[in-house]
C-alpha positions in Angstrom: 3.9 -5.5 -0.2 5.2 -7.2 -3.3 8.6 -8.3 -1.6 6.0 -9.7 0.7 4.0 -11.4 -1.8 6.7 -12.8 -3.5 9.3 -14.0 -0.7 9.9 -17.9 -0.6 9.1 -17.9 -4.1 11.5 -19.2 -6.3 12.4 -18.0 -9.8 14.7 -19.7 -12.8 15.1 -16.6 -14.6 14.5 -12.2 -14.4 12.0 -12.6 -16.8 9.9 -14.8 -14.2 10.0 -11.7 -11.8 9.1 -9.6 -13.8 5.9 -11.9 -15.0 5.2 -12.2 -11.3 5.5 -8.9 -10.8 2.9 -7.9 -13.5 0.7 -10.5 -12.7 0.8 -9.4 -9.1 0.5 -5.4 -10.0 -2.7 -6.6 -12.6 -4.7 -8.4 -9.4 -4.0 -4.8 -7.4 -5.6 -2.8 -10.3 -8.8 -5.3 -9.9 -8.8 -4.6 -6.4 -8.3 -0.8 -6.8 -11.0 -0.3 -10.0 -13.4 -1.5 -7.5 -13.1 -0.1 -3.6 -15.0 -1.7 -0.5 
């Protein structure tokens, strides 16, 4: 899902995946501390 979520995206540098990438995993804990 994350390859997903970030395909067409564009980044300058690693360290903008990897922000991406945590900002993306932080929404999925929101979703998953609160089910239904």
């Amino acid at each position: 899902k994350l390859k997903g979520h970030l395909s067409g995206t564009k980044f300058s540098s690693k360290n903008d995946v990897k922000t991406a990438a945590e900002n993306w995993l932080n929404g999925q804990d929101v979703f998953s501390a609160n089910p239904g």
